[in-house]
Structures are given as C-alpha cells and as structure tokens.
ZADO-1210 file (C-alpha; in nm, 4 decimals, padded with zeros to 6 digits):
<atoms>
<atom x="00.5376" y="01.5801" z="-01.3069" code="UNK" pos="1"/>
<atom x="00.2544" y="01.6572" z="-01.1103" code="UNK" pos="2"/>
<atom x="00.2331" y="01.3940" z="-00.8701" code="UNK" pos="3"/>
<atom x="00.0257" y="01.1486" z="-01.0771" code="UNK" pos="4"/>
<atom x="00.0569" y="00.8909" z="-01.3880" code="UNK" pos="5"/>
<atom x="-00.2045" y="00.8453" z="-01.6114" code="UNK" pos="6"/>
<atom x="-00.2981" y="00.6637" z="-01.9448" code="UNK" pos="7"/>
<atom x="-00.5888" y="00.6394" z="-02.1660" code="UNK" pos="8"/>
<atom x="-00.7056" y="00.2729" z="-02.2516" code="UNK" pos="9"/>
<atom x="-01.0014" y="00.1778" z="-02.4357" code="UNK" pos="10"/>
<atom x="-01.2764" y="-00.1081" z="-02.3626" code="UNK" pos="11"/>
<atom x="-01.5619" y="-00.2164" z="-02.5785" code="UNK" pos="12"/>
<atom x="-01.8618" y="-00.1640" z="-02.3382" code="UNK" pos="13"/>
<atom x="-02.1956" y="-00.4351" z="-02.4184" code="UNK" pos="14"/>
<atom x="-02.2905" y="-00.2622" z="-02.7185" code="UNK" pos="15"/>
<atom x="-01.9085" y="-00.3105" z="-02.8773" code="UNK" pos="16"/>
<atom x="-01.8904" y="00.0460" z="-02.8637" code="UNK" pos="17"/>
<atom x="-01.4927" y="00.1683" z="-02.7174" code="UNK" pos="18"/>
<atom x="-01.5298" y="00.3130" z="-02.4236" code="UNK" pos="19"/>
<atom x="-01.1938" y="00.5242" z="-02.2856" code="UNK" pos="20"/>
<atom x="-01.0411" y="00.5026" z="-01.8957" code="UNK" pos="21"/>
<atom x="-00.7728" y="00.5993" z="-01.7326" code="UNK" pos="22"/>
<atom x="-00.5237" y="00.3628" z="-01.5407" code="UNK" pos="23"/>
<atom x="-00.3699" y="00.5899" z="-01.2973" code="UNK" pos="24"/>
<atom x="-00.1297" y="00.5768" z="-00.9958" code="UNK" pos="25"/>
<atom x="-00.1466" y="00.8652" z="-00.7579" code="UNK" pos="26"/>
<atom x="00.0656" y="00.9842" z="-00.4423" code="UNK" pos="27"/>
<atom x="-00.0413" y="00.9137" z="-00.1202" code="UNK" pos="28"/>
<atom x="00.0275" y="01.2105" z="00.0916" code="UNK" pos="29"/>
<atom x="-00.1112" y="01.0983" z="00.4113" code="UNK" pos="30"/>
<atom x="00.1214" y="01.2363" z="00.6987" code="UNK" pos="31"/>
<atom x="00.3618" y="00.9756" z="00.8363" code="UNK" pos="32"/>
<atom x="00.2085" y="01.0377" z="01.2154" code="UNK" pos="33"/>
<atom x="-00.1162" y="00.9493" z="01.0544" code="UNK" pos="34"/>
<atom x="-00.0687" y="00.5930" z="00.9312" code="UNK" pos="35"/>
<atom x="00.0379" y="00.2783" z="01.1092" code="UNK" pos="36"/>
<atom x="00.2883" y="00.0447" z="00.9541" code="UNK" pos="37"/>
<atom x="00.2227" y="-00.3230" z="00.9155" code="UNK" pos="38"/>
<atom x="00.5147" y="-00.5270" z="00.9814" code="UNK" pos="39"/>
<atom x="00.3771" y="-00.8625" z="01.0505" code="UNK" pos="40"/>
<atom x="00.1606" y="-01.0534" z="00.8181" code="UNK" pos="41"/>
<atom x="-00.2565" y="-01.0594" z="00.8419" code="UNK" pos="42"/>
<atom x="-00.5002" y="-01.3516" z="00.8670" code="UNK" pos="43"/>
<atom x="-00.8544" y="-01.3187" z="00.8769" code="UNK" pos="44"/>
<atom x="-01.1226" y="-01.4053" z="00.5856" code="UNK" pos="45"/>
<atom x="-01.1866" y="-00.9964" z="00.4962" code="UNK" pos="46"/>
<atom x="-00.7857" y="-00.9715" z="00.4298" code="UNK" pos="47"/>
<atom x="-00.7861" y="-01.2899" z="00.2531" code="UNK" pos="48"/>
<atom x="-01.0669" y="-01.0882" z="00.0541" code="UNK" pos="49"/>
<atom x="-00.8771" y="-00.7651" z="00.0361" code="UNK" pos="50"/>
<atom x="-00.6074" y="-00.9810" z="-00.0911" code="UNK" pos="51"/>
<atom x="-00.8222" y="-01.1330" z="-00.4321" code="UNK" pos="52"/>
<atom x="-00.9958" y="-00.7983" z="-00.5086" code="UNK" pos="53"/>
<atom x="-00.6108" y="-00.6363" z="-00.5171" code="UNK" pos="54"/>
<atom x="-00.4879" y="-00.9407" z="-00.7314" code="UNK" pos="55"/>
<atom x="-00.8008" y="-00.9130" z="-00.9695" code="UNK" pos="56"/>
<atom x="-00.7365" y="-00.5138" z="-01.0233" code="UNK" pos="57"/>
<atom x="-00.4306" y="-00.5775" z="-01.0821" code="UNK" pos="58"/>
<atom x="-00.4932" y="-00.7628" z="-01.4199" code="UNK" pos="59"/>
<atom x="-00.6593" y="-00.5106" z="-01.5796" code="UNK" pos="60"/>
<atom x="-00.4234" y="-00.2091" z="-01.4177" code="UNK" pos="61"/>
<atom x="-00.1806" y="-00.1701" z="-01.6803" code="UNK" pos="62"/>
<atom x="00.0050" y="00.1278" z="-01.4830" code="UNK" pos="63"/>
<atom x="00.0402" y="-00.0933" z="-01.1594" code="UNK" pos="64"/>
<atom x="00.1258" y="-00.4467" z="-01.3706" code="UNK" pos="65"/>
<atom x="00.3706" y="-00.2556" z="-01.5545" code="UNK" pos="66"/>
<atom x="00.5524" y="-00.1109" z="-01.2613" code="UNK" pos="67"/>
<atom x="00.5565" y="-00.4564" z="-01.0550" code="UNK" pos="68"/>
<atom x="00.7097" y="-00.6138" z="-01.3965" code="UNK" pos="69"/>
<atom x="01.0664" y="-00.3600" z="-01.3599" code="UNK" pos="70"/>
<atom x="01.1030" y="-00.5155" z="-01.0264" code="UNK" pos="71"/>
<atom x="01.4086" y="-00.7167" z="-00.9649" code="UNK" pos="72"/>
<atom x="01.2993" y="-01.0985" z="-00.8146" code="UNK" pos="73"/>
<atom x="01.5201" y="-01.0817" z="-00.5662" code="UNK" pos="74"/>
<atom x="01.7416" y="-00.8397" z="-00.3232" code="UNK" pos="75"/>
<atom x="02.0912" y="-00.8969" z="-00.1984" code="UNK" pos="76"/>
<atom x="02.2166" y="-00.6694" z="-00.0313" code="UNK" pos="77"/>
<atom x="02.5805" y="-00.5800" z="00.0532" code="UNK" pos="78"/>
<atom x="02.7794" y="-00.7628" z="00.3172" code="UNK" pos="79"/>
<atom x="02.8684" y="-00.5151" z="00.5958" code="UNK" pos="80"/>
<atom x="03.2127" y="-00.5361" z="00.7914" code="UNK" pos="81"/>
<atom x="03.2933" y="-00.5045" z="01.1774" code="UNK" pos="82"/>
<atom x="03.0076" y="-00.4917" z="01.4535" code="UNK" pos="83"/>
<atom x="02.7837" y="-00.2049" z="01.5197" code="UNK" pos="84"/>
<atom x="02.7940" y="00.0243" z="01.7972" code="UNK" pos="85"/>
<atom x="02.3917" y="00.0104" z="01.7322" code="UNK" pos="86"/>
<atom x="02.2176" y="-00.3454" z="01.6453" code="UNK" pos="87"/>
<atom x="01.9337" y="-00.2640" z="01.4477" code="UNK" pos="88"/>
<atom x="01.6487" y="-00.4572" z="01.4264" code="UNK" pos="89"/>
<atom x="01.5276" y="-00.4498" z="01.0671" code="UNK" pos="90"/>
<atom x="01.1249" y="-00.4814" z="01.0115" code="UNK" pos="91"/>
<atom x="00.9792" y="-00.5442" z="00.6419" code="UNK" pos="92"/>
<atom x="00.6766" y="-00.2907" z="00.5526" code="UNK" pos="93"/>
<atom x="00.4094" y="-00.4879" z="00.4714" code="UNK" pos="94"/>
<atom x="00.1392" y="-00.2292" z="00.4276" code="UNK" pos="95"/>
<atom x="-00.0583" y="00.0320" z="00.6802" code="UNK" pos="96"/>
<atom x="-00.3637" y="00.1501" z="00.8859" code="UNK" pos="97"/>
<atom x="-00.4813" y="00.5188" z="00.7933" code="UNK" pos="98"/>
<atom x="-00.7784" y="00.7061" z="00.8289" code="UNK" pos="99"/>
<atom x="-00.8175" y="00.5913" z="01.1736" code="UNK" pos="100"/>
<atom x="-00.7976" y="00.2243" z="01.0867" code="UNK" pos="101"/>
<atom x="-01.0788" y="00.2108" z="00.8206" code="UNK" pos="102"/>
<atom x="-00.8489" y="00.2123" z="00.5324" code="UNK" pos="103"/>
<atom x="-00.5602" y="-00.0594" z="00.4505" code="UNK" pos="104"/>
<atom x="-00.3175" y="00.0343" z="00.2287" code="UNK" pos="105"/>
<atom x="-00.1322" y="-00.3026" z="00.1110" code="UNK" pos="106"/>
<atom x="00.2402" y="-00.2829" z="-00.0364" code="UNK" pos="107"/>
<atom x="00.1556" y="-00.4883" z="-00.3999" code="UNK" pos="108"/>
<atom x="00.4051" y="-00.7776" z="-00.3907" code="UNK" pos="109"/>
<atom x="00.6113" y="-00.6790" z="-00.0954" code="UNK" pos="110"/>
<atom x="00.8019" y="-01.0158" z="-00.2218" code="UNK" pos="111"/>
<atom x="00.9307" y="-00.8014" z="-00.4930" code="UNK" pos="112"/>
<atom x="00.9105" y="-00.4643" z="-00.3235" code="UNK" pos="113"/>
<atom x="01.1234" y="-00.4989" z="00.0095" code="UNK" pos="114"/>
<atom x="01.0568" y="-00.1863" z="00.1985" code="UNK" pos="115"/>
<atom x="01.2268" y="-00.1841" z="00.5584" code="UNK" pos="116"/>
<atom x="01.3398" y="00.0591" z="00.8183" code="UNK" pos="117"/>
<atom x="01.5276" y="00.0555" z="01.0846" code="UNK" pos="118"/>
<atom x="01.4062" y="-00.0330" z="01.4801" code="UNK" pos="119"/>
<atom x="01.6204" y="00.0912" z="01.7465" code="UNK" pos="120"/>
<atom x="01.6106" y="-00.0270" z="02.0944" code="UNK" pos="121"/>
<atom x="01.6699" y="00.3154" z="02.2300" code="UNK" pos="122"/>
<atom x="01.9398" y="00.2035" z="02.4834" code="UNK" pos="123"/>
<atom x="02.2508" y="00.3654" z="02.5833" code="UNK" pos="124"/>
<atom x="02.5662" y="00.2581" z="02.3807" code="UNK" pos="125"/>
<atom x="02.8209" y="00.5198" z="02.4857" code="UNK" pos="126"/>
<atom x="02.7902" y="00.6308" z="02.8463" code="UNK" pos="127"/>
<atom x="02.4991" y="00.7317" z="03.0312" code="UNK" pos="128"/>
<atom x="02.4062" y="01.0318" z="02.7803" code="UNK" pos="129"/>
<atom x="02.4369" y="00.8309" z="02.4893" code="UNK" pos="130"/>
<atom x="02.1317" y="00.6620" z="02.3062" code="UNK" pos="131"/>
<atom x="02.1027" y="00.4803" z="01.9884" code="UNK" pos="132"/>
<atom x="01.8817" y="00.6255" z="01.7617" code="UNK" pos="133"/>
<atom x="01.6961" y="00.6041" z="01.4163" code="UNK" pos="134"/>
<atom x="01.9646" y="00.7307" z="01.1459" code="UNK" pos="135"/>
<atom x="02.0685" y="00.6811" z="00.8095" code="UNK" pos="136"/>
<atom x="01.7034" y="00.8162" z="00.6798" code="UNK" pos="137"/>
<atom x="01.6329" y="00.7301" z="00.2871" code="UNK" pos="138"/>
<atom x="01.3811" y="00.8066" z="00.0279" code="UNK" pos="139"/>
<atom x="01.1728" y="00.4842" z="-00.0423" code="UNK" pos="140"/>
<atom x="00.9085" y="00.5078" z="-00.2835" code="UNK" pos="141"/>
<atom x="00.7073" y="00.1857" z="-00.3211" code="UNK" pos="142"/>
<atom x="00.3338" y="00.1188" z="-00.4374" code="UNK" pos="143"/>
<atom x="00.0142" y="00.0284" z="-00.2519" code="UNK" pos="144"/>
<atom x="-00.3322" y="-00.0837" z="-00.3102" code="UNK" pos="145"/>
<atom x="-00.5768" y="00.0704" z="-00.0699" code="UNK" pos="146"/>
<atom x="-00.9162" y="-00.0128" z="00.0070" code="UNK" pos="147"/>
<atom x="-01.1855" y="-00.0670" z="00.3078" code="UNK" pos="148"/>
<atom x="-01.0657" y="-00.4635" z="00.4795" code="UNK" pos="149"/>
<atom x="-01.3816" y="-00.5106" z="00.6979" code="UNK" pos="150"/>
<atom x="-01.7283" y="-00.6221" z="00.6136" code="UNK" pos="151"/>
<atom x="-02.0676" y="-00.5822" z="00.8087" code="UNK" pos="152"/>
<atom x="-02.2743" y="-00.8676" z="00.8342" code="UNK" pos="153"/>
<atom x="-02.4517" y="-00.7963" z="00.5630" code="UNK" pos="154"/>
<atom x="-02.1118" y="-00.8637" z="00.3596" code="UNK" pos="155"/>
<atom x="-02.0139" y="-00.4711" z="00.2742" code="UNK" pos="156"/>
<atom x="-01.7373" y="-00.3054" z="00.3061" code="UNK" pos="157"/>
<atom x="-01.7502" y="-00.0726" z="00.5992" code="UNK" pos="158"/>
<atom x="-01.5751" y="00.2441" z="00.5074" code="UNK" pos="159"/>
<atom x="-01.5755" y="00.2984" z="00.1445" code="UNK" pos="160"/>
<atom x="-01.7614" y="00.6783" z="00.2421" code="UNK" pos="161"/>
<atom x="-01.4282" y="00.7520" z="00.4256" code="UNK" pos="162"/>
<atom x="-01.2314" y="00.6069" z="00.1855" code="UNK" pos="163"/>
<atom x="-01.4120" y="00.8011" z="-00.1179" code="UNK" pos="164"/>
<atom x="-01.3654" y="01.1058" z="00.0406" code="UNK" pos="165"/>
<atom x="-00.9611" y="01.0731" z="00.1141" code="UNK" pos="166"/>
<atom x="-00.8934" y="00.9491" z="-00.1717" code="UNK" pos="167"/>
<atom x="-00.5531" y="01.1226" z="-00.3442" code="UNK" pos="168"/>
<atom x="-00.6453" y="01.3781" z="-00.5861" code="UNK" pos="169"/>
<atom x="-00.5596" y="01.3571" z="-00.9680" code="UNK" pos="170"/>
<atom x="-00.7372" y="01.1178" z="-01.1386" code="UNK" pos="171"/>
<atom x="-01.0102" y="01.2046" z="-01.3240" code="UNK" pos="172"/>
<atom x="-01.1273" y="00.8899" z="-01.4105" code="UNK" pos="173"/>
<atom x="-01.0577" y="00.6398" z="-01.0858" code="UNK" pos="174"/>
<atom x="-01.3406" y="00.3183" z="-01.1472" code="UNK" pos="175"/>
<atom x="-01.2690" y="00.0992" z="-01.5002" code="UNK" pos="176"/>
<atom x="-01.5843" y="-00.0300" z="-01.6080" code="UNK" pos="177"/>
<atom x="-01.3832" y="-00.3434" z="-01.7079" code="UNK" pos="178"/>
<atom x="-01.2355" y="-00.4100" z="-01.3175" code="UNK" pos="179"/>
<atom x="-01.5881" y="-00.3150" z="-01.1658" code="UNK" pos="180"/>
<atom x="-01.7588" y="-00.6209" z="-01.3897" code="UNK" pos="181"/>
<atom x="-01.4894" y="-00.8464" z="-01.3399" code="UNK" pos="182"/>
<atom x="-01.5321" y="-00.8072" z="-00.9596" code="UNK" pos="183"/>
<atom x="-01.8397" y="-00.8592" z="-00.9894" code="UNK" pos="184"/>
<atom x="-01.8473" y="-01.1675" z="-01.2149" code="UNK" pos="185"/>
<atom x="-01.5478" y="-01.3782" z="-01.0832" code="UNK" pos="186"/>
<atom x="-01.7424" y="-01.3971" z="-00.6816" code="UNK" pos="187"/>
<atom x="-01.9595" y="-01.6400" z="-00.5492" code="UNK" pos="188"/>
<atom x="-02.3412" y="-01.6114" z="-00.6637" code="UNK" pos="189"/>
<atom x="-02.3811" y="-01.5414" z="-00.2466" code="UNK" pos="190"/>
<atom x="-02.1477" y="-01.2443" z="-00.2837" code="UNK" pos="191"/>
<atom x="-02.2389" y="-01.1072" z="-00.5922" code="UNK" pos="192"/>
<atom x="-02.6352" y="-01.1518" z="-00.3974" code="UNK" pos="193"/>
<atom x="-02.5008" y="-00.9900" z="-00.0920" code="UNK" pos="194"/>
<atom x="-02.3054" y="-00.6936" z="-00.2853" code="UNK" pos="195"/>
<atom x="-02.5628" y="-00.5631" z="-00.5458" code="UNK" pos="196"/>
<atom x="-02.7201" y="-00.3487" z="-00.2480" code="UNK" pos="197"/>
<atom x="-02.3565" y="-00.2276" z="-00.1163" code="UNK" pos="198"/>
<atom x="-02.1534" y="00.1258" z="-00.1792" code="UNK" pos="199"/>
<atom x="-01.9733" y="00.1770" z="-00.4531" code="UNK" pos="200"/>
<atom x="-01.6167" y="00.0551" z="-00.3526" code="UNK" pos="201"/>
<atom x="-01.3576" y="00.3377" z="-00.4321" code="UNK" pos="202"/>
<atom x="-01.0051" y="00.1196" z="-00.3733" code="UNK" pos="203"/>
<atom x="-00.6955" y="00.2656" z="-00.5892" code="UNK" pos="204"/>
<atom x="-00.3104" y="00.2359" z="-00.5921" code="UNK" pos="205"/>
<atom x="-00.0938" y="00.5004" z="-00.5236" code="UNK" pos="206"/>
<atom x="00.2812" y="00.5559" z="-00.4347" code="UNK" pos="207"/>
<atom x="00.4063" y="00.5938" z="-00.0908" code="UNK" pos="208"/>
<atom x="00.7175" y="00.8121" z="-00.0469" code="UNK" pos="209"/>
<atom x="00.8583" y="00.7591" z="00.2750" code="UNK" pos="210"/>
<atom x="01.1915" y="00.8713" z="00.4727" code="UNK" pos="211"/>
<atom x="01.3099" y="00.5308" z="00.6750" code="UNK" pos="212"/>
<atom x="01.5990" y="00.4993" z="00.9027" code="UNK" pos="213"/>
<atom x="01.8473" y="00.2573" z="00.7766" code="UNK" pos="214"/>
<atom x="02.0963" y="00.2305" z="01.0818" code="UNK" pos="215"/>
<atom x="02.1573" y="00.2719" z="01.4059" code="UNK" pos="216"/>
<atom x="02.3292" y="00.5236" z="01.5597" code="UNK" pos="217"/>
<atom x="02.4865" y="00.6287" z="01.9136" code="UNK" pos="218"/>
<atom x="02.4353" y="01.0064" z="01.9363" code="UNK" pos="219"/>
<atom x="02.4319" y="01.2386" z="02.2601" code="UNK" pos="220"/>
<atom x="02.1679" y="01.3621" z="02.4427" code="UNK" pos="221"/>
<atom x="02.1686" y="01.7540" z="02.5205" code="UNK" pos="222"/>
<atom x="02.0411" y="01.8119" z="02.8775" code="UNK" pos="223"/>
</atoms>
C-alpha cells in the first residue's frame, strides 16, 4: 500500500457525457506535537456549518460511506478486575486543531468511531520518586474530515490557501464535480450569493494513525 485508497467513479456532467473521479482517503501525517486534540464538543454557527458540508460529502464519498458502514454501533468494552494503582481519566477524541488552528480535522461519526486515550494526573503513587504516567500506548487508526471552520464577514472560509497547500499527498484527483454542485445547490440563495466570489474550498478525509496511552502506570523517576 502506499499510504492512500483510491477508486474511479463516473458522473454524467450537463451535457450527459461520463465524467471519471476519484474518491480517495489519504494519511494524515501531521506530527502529533503539531495538532491539538478536541475532547469536548463545539458550538458555534461556522462548526454547525463545518458539520453539514462534512455530512453532504459524505453522500457522495463512496470510500468514506463505505468505511463508516463496517463500523460496529456500539462498543463494550471488557470489565476490568481489582483497583488501579493509576486512575486514569479517559477523554473521547473528538477531532483536532492543526496548522496553527486554521484547519479542523473532525473524527466522522465519533459515535461509531470511539477514539480515547488515556489522561494521567501525574501524581505520585508509590513513594516520593514514583509518578503515574501515560502507558499502555496503541495503534488507533480512525478517519477525519478536514477543512477551514471560520468565515470572514464576507461569509468565506478563512484558510482554504493553508489548507490547499498541506493537504496529504496522493490523490490525483481531490474535488468531485458532483460534491462541489451539490454544495453549492443544497445552501441558502444568501450563501450560495455570498460564496460565488470565495476560494476554492480544498476539505478531504484522511486517516489518522495515532499511538494513545491506554493506562496508567506508576513508574520511577531516575534522578
């Protein structure tokens, strides 16, 4: 694999001619120190927007619907017996800030794909030279939509330069003509006013692969 999906579709275009594109799904390889995770939920009218232009895609992304289909509805996970040395406090993955905060990468039904990781309160557990600490690290691999979240008040989306320009490489073919007209068609007659002198938005979904601490430990600390 190289680090990329990819399928050919076809589309009639206005003259009924078929027109080919490619649904793809990239990796994000943005360095972990370079994003900020999302753990609690966002409210504001541009995420409520980011929100309906990532359902829309999703209709006519037939990589992404077909992943989000596999998922189970619903997690449970094992009991566990006796009482940790470590609480953890376990945080859900919602999404996350990169490029500086201009670019919002949103897990796509986090309902469905429960990403978490481990928060540890960094106190001492077993002596003075004791800690607990982040352990128990995992592979998660989970999909996002990203795209710019604010708007200027001339109702674009600030950002989509910076979020052209870091976008994951290996997809030929990243805007479907069909998405880009049904954005356009399903707004308000004030947005679609408002947007015809805007950027072209670049958004895409790609998968995250993450290592997240699972547990708490109590390890030693070398002086």
């Amino acid at each position: 694999m190289d680090g990329h999906l990819c399928i050919h579709l076809s589309d009639p275009d206005d003259d009924g001619d078929k027109i080919p594109f490619c649904g793809c799904i990239v990796a994000d390889p943005t360095p972990e120190m370079e994003i900020d995770y999302i753990c609690e939920p966002l409210r504001s009218e541009d995420f409520q927007k980011f929100l309906n232009r990532m359902d829309n895609e999703l209709k006519y992304h037939l990589m992404a619907k077909e992943y989000v289909s596999t998922l189970p509805d619903k997690y449970e996970p094992p009991e566990e017996a006796g009482n940790p040395v470590c609480p953890a406090e376990s945080k859900q993955i919602l999404g996350y800030f990169k490029n500086k905060g201009v670019t919002l990468c949103w897990v796509v039904m986090p309902h469905r794909q429960i990403v978490k990781r481990a928060n540890c309160d960094g106190d001492s557990c077993c002596g003075a030279s004791t800690r607990c600490e982040p352990h128990g690290y995992t592979l998660s691999k989970y999909l996002v939509y990203c795209d710019a979240l604010l708007t200027d008040y001339e109702g674009c989306l600030i950002g989509t330069d910076t979020l052209r320009d870091t976008m994951p490489q290996g997809c030929e073919d990243r805007r479907k003509k069909r998405s880009e007209e049904s954005s356009f068609y399903n707004s308000t007659f004030s947005e679609r006013e408002t947007r015809q002198g805007c950027p072209v938005n670049e958004h895409y979904y790609a998968f995250r692969h993450d290592f997240l601490p699972s547990v708490c430990t109590c390890r030693k600390q070398n002086c």
